[in-house]
OpenMM code with the backbone's topology and positions (N, CA, C; nanometers):
from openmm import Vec3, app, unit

residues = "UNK UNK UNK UNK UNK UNK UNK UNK UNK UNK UNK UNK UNK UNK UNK UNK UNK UNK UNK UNK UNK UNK UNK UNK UNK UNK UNK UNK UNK UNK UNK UNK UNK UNK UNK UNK UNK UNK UNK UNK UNK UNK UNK UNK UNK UNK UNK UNK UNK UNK UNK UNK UNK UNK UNK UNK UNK UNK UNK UNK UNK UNK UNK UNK UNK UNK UNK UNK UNK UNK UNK UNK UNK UNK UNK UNK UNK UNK UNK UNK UNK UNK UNK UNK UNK UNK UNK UNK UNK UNK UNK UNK UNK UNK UNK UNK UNK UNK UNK UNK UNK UNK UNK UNK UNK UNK UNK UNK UNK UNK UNK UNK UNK UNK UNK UNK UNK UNK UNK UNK UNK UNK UNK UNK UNK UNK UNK UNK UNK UNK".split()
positions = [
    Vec3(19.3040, 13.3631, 13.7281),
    Vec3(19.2181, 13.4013, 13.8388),
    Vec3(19.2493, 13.3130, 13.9594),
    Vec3(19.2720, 13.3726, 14.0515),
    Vec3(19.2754, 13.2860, 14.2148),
    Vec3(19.1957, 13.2472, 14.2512),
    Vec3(19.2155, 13.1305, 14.3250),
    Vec3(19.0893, 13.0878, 14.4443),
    Vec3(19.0907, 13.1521, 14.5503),
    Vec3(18.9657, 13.1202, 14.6140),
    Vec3(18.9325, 13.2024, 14.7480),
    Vec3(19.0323, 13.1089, 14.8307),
    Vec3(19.1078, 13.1534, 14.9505),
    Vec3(19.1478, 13.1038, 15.0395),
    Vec3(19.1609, 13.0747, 15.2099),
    Vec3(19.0516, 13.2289, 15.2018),
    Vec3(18.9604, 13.2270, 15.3518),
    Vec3(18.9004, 13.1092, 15.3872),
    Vec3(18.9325, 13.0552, 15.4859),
    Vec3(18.8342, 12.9661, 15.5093),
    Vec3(18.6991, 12.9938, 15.5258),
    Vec3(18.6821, 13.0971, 15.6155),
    Vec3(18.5423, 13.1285, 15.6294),
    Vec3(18.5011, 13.2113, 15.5730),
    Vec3(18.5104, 13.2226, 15.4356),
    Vec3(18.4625, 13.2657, 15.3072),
    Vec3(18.4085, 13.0876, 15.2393),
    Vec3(18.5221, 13.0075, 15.2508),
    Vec3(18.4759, 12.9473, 15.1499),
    Vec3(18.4076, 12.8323, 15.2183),
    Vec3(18.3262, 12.8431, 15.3439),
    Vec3(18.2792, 12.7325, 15.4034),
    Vec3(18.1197, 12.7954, 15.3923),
    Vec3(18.1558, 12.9451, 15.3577),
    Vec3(17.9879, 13.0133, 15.3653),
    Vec3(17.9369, 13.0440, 15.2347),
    Vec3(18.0299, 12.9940, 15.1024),
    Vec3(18.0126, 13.0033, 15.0058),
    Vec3(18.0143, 12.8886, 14.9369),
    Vec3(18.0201, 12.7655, 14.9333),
    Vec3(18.1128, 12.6823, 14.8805),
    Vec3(17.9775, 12.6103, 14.7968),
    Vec3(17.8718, 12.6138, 14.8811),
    Vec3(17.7285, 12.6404, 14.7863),
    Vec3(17.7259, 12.4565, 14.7217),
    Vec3(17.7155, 12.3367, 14.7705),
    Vec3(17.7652, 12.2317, 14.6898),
    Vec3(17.6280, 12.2114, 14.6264),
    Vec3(17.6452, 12.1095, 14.5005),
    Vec3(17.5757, 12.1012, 14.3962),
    Vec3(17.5704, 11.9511, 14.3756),
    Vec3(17.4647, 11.8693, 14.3749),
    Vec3(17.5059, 11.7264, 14.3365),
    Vec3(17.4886, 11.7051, 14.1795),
    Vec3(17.5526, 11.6425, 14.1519),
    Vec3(17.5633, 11.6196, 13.9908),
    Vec3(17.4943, 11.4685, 13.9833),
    Vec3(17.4347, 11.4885, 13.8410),
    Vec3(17.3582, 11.3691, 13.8130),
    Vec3(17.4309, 11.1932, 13.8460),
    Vec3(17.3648, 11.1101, 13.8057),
    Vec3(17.4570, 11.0051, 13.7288),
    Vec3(17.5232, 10.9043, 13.9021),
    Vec3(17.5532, 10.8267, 13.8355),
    Vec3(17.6083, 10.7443, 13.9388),
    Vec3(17.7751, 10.6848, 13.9035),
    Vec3(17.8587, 10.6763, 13.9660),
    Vec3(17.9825, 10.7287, 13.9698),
    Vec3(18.0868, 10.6042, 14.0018),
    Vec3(18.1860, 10.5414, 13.9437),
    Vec3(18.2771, 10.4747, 14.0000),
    Vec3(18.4307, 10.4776, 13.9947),
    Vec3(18.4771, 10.4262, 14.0882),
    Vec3(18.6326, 10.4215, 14.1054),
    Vec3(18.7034, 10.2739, 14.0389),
    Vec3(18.7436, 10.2925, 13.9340),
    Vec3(18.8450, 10.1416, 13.8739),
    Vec3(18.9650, 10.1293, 13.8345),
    Vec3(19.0437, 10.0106, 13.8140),
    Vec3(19.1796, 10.0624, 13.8335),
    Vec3(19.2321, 9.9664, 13.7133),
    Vec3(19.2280, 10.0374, 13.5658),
    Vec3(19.2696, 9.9779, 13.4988),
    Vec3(19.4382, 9.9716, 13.4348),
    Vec3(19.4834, 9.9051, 13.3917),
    Vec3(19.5826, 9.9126, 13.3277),
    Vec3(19.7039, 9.9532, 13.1815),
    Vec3(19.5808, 9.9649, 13.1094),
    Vec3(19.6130, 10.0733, 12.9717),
    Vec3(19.5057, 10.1745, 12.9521),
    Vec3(19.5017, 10.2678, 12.8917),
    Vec3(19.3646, 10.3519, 12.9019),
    Vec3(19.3271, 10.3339, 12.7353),
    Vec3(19.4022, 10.2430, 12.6759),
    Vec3(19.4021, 10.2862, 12.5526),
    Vec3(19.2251, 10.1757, 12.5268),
    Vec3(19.1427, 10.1229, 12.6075),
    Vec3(18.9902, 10.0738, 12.5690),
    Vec3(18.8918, 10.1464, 12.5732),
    Vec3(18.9576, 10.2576, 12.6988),
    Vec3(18.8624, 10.3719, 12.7028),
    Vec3(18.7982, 10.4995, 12.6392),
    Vec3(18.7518, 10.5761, 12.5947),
    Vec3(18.6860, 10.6817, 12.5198),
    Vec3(18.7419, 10.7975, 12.6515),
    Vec3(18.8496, 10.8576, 12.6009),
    Vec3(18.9203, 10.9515, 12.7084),
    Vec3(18.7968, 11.0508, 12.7210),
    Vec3(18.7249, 11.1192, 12.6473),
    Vec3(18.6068, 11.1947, 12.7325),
    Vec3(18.5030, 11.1604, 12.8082),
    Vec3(18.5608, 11.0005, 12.8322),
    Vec3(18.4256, 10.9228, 12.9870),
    Vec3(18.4661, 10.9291, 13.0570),
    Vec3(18.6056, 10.9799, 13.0715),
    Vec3(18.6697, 10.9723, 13.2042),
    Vec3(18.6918, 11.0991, 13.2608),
    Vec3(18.6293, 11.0710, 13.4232),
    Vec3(18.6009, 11.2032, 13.4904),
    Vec3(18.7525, 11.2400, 13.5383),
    Vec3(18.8462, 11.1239, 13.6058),
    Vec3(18.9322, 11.1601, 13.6605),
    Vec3(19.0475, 11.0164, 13.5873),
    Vec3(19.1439, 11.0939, 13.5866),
    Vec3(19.2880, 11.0114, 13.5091),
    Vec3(19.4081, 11.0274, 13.6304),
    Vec3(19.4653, 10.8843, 13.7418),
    Vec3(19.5149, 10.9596, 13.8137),
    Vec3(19.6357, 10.8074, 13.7887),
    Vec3(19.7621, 10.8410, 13.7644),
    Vec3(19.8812, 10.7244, 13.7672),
    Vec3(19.9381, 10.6516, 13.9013),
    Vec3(19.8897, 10.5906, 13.9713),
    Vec3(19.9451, 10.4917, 14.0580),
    Vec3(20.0475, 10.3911, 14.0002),
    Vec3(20.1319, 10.3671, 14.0936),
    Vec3(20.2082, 10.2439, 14.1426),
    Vec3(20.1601, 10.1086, 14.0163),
    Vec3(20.0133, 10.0704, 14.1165),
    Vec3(19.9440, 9.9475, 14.0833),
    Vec3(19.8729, 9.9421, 13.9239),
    Vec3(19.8615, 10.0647, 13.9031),
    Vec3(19.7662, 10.1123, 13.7559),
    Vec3(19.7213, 10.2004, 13.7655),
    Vec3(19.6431, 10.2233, 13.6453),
    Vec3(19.5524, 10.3321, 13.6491),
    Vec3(19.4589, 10.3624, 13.7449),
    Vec3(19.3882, 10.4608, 13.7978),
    Vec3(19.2597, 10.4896, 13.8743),
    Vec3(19.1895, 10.5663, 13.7378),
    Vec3(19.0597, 10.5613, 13.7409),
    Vec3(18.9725, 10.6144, 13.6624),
    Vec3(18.8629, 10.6471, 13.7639),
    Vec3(18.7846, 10.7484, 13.7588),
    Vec3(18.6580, 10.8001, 13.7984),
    Vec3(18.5537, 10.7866, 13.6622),
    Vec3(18.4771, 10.7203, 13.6735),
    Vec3(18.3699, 10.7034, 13.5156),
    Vec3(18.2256, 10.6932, 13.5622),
    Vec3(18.1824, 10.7437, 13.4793),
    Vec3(17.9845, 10.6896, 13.5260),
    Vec3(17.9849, 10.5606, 13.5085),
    Vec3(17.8714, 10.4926, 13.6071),
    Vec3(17.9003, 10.3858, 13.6524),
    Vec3(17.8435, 10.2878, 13.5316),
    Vec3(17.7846, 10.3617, 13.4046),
    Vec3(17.7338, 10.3138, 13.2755),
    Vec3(17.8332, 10.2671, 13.2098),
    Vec3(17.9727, 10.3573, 13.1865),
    Vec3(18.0887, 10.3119, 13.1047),
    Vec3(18.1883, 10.1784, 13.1791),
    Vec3(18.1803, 10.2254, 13.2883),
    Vec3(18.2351, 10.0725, 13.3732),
    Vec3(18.1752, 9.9614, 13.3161),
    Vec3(18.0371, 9.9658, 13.3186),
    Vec3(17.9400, 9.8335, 13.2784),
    Vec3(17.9510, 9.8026, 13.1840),
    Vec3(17.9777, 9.9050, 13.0761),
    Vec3(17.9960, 9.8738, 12.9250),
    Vec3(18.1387, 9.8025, 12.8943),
    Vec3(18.2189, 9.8559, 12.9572),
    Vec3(18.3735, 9.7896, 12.9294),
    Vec3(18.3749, 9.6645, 13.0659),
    Vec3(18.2734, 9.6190, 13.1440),
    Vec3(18.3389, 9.5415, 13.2395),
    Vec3(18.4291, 9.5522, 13.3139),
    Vec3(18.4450, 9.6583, 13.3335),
    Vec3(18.5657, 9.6997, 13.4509),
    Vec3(18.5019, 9.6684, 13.6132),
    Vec3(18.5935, 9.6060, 13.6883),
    Vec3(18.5166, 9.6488, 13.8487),
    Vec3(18.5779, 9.6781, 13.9003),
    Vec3(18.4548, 9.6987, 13.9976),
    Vec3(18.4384, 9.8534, 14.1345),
    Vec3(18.3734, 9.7908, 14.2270),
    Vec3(18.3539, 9.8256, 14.3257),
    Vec3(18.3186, 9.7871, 14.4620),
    Vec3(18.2322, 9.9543, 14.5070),
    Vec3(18.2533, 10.0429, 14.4753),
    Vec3(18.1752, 10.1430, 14.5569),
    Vec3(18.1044, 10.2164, 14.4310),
    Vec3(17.9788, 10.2322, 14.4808),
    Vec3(17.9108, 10.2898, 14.3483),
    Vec3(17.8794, 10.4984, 14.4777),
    Vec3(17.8964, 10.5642, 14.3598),
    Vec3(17.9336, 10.7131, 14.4296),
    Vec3(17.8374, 10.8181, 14.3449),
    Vec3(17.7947, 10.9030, 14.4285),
    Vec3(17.7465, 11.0249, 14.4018),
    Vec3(17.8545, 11.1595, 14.3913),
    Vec3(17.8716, 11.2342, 14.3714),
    Vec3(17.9727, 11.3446, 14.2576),
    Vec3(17.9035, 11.4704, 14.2981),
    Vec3(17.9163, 11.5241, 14.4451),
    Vec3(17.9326, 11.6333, 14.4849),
    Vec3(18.0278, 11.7768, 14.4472),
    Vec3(17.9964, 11.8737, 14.3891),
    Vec3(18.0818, 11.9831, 14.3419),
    Vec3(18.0861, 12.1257, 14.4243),
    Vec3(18.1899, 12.1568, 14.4698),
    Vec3(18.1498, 12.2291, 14.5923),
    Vec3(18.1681, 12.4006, 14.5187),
    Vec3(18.0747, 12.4714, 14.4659),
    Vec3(18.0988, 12.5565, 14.3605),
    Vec3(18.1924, 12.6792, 14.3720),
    Vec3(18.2104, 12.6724, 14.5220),
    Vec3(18.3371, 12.8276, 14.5242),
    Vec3(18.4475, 12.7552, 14.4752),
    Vec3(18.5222, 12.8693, 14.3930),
    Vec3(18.6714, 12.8828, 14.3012),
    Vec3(18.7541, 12.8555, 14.4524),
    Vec3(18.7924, 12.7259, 14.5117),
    Vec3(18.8827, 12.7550, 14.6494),
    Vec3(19.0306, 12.7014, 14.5305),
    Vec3(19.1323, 12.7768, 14.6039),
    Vec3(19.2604, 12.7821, 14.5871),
    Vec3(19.2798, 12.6606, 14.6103),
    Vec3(19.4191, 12.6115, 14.5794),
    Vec3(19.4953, 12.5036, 14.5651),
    Vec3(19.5762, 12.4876, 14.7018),
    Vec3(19.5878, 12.6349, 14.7447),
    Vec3(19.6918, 12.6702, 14.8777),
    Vec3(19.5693, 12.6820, 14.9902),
    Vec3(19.4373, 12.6240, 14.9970),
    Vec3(19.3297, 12.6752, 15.1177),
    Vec3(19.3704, 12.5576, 15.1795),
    Vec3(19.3841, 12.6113, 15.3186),
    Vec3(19.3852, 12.5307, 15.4252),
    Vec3(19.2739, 12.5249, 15.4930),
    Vec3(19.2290, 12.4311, 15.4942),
    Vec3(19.1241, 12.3506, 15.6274),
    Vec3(19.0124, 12.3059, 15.5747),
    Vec3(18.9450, 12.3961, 15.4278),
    Vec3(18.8503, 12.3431, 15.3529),
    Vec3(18.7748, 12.1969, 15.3487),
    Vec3(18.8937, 12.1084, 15.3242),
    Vec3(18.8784, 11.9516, 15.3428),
    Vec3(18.8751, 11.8683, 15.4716),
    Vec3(18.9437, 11.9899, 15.5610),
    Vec3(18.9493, 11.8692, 15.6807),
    Vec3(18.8625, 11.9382, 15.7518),
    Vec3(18.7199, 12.0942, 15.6917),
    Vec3(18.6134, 12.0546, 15.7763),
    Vec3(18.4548, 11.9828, 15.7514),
    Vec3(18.4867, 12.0110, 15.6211),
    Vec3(18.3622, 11.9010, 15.5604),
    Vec3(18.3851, 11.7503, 15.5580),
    Vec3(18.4872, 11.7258, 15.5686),
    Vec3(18.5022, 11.5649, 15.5832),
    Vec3(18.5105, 11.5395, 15.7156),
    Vec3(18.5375, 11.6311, 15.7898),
    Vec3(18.5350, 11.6309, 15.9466),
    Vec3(18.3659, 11.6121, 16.0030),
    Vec3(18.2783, 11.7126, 15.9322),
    Vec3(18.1545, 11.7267, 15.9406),
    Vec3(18.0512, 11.5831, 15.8552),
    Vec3(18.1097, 11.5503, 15.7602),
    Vec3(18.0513, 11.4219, 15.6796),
    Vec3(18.1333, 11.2772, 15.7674),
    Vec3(18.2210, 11.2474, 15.8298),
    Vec3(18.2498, 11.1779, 15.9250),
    Vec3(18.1675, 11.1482, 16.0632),
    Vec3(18.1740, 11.2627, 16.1169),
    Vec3(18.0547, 11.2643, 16.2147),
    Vec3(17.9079, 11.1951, 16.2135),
    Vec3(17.9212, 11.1927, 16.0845),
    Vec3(17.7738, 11.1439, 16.0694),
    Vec3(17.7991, 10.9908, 15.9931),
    Vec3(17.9309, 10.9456, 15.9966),
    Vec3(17.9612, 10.8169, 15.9209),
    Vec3(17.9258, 10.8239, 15.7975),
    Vec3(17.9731, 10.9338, 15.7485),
    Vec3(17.9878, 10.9084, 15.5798),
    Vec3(18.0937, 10.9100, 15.5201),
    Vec3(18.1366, 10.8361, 15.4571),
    Vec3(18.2763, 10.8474, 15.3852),
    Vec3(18.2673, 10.9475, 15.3006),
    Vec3(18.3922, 11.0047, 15.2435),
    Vec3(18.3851, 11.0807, 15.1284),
    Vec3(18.5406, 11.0896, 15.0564),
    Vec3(18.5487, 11.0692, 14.9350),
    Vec3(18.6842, 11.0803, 14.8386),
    Vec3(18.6843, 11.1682, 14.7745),
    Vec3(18.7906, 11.3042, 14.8195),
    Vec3(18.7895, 11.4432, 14.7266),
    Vec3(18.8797, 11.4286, 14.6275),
    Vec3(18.8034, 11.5138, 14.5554),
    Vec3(18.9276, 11.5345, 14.4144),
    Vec3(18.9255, 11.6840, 14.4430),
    Vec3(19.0402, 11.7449, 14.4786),
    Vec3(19.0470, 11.8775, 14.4239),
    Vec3(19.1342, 11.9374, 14.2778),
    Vec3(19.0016, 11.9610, 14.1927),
    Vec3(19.0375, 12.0004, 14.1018),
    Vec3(19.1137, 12.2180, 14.1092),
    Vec3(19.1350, 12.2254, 13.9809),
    Vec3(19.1838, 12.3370, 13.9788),
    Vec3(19.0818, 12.4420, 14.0416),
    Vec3(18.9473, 12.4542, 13.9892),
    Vec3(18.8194, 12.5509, 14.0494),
    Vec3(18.8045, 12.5290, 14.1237),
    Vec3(18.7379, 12.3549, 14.1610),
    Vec3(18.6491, 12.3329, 14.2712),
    Vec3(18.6748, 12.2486, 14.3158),
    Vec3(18.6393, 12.1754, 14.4552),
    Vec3(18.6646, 12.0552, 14.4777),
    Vec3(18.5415, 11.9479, 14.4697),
    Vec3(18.5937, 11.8021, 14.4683),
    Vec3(18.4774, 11.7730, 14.4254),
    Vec3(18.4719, 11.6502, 14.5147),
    Vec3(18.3412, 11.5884, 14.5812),
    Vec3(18.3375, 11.4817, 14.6898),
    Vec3(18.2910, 11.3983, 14.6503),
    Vec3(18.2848, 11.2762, 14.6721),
    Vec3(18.1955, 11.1540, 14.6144),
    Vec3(18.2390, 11.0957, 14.7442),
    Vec3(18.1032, 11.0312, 14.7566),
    Vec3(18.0554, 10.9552, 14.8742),
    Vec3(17.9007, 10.8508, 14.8090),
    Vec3(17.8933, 10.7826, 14.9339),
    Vec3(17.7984, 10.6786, 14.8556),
    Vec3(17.6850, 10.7204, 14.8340),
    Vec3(17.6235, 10.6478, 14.7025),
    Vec3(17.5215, 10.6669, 14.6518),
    Vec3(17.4174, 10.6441, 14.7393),
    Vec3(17.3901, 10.6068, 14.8460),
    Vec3(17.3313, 10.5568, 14.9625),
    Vec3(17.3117, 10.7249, 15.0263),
    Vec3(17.3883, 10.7529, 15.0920),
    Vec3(17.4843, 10.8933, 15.1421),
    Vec3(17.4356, 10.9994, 15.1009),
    Vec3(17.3782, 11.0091, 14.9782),
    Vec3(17.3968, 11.1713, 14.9021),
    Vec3(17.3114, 11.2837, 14.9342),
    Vec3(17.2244, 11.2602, 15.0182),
    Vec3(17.0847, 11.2897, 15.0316),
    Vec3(17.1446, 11.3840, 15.1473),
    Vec3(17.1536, 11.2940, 15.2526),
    Vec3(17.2512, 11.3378, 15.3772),
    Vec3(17.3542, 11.4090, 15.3628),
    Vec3(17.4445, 11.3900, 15.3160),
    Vec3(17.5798, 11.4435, 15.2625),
    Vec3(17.5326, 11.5983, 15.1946),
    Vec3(17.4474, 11.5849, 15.1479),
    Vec3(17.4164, 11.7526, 15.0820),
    Vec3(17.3452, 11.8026, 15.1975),
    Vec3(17.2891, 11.7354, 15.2949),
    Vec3(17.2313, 11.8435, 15.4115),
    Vec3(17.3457, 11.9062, 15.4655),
    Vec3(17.3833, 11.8049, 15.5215),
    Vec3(17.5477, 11.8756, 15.5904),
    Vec3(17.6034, 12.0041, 15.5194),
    Vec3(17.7153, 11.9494, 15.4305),
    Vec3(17.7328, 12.0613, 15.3371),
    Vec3(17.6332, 12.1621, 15.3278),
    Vec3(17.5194, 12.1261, 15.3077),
    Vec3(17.4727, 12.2911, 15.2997),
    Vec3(17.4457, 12.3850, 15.4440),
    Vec3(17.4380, 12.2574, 15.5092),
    Vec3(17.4537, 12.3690, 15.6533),
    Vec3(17.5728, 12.4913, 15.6502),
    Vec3(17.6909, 12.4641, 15.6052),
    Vec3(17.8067, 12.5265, 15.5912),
    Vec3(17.7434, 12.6602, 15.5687),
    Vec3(17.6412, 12.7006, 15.4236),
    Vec3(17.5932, 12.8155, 15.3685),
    Vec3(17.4938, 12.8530, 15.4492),
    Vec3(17.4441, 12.8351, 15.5337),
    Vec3(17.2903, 12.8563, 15.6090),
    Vec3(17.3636, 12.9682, 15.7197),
] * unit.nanometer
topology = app.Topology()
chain = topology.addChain("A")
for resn in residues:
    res = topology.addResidue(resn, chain)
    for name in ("N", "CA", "C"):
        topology.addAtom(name, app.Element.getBySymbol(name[0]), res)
């Protein structure tokens, strides 16, 4: 099945969803301490590993992080090939000085920004659908 690739389909659909839990970025070096189904995101750098984990399993293994994140899911199926998707919600969550780190997965894409942020960050975004 394809993703949508209209932009203005998927800026009036994209419908975001905040997901529970509180969220971090760490950068370990073997994965072999970890329980591979805590990990949200598995990505190979240069320097080490990156991991995305709830910010519970970090604590449990002692790993650190510096940014604790909320886990925005933006629910339209957007394509892999959509152009502009990212550079207008981060364009629109900028404006207002919020950071945000996408993962685009295969369905959906997904934002994390600070746990501070999230409240705000879902107004925006949902303006998109209004």
């Amino acid at each position: 099945m394809e993703g949508e690739k209209d932009l203005n389909k998927l800026l009036k659909s994209m419908k975001p969803i905040l997901n529970e839990g509180e969220y971090v970025f760490c950068t370990i070096k073997e994965i072999g301490k970890i329980d591979l189904d805590s990990i949200l995101l598995l990505f190979k750098e240069e320097e080490g590993l990156t991991v995305i984990l709830e910010k519970n399993v970090a604590d449990s293994q002692s790993l650190d992080y510096s940014f604790i994140a909320s886990w925005i899911t933006l629910t339209v199926h957007s394509s892999l090939e959509a152009v502009g998707l990212t550079a207008a919600f981060s364009k629109a969550l900028s404006d207002e000085k919020i950071s945000c780190n996408v993962v685009a997965a295969f369905y959906h894409d997904h934002i994390f920004v600070d746990k501070d942020d999230s409240s705000r960050a879902m107004t925006i975004l949902e303006k998109f659908s209004n």
